[in-house]
C-alpha positions in Angstrom: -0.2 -26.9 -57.6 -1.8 -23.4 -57.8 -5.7 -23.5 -57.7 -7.1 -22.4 -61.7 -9.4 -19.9 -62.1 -12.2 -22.4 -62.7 -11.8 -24.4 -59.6 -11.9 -20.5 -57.8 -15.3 -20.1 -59.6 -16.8 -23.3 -58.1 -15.3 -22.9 -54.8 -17.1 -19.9 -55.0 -20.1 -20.6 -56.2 -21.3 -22.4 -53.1 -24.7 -20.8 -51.2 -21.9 -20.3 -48.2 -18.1 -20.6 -49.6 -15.4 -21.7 -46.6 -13.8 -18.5 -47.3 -10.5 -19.2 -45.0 -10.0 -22.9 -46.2 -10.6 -21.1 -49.9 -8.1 -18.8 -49.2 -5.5 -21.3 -47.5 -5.9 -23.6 -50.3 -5.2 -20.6 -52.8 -2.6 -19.6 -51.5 -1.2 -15.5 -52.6 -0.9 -16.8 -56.0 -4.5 -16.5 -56.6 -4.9 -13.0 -56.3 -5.0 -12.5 -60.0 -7.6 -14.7 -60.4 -10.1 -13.4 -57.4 -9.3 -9.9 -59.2 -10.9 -11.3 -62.3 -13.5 -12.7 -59.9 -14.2 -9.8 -58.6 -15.0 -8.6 -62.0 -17.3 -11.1 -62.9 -20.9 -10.2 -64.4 -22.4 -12.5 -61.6 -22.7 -9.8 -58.7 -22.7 -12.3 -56.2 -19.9 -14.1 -57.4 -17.8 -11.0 -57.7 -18.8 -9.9 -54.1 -17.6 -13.2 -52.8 -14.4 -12.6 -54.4 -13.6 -9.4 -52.8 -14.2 -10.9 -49.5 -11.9 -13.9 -50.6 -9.1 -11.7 -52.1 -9.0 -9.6 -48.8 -7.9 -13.1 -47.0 -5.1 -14.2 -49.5 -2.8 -11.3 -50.3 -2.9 -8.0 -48.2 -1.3 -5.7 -51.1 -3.5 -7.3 -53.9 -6.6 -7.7 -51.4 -6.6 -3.8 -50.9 -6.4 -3.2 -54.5 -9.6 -5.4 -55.4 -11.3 -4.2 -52.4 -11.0 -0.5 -53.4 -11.8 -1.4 -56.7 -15.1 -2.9 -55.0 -15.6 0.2 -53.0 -15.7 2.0 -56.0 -18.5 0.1 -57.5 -22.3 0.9 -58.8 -23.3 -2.3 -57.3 -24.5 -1.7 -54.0 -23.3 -5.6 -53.5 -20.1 -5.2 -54.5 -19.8 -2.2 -51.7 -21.3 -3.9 -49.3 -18.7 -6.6 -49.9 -16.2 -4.6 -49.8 -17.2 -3.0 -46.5 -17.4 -6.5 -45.1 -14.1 -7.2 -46.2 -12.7 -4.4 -44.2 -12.0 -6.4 -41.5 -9.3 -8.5 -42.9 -6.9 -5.5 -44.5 -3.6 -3.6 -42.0 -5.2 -0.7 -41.3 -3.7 1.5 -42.7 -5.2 0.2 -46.2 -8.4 -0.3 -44.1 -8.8 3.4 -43.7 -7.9 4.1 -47.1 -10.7 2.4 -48.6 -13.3 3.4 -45.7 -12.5 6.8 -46.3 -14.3 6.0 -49.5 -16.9 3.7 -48.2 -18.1 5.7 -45.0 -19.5 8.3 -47.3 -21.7 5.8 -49.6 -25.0 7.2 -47.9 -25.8 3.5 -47.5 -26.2 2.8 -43.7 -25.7 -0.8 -43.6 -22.2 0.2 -45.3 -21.6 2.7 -42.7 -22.7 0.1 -40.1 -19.7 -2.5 -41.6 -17.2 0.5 -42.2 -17.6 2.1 -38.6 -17.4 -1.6 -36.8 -13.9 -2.2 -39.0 -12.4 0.8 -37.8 -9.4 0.4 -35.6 -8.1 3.0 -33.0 -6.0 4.8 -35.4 -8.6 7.4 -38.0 -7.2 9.9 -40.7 -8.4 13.3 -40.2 -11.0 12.3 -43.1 -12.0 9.4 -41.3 -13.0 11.6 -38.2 -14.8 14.1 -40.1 -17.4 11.8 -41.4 -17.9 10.2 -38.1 -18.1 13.7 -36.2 -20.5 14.3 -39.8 -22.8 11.5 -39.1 -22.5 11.5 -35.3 -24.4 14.3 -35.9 -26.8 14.3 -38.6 -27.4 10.6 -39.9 -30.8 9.5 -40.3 -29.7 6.5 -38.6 -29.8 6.3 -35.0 -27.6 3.3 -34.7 -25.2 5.0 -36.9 -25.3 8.2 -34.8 -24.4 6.0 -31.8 -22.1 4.0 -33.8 -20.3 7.3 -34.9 -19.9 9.0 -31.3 -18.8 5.2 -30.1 -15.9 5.4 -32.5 -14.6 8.8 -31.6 -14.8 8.6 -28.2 -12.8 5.5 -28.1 -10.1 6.6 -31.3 
């Protein structure tokens, strides 16, 4: 029986949601719902969705992580970032090519830590950028980190 949107909201809702066991008992079919979610007016909900959608459905989870990446709410990028992680990589660089650029160093931190071995030429410019001139010196090390080993 596929999960309802409602029981998705409480599941949710909890201080620290089982997000595997949420997305294993969701099931792909639930990827419309955590794209409403994801939505939501309650930031924190919404962030918890992205991570949760980025678990049940690879296509779908890309498409509501983007959408997250693309957000005002520094929350909702931060999920997003965090939910880098759990895409193919190839839609992983896609939407850190979008994130790595949010001038938000814990975001950077997340992004550069998903990357795999395989960067776009974007992807390398804004390391070799902030390898050079972020404020951040963790992020500097970070940056030169990831080139030298891509």
């Amino acid at each position: 029986m596929p999960i309802s949107l409602e029981e998705l909201r409480r599941l949710l809702s909890s201080d620290e949601p089982d997000y595997r066991a949420i997305a294993a008992a969701a099931g792909p079919e639930a990827a419309e719902h955590l794209r409403v979610l994801a939505r939501d007016d309650n930031v924190m909900l919404a962030s918890k969705a992205v991570y949760a959608a980025s678990l049940v459905d690879p296509t779908a989870g890309e498409q509501v992580v983007r959408e997250a990446a693309a957000s005002d709410q520094p929350l909702l990028r931060i999920a997003s970032a965090s939910a880098l992680v759990n895409l193919r990589e190839d839609a992983r660089n896609r939407v850190a090519e979008r994130l790595i650029d949010a001038g938000d160093v814990g975001v950077e931190k997340l992004v550069i830590r998903s990357l795999g071995p395989s960067l776009t030429p974007r992807l390398q410019q804004s390391l070799a950028r902030l390898a050079d001139s972020s404020d951040s010196a963790t992020i500097r090390d970070l940056s030169r980190s990831k080139l030298r080993d891509s």
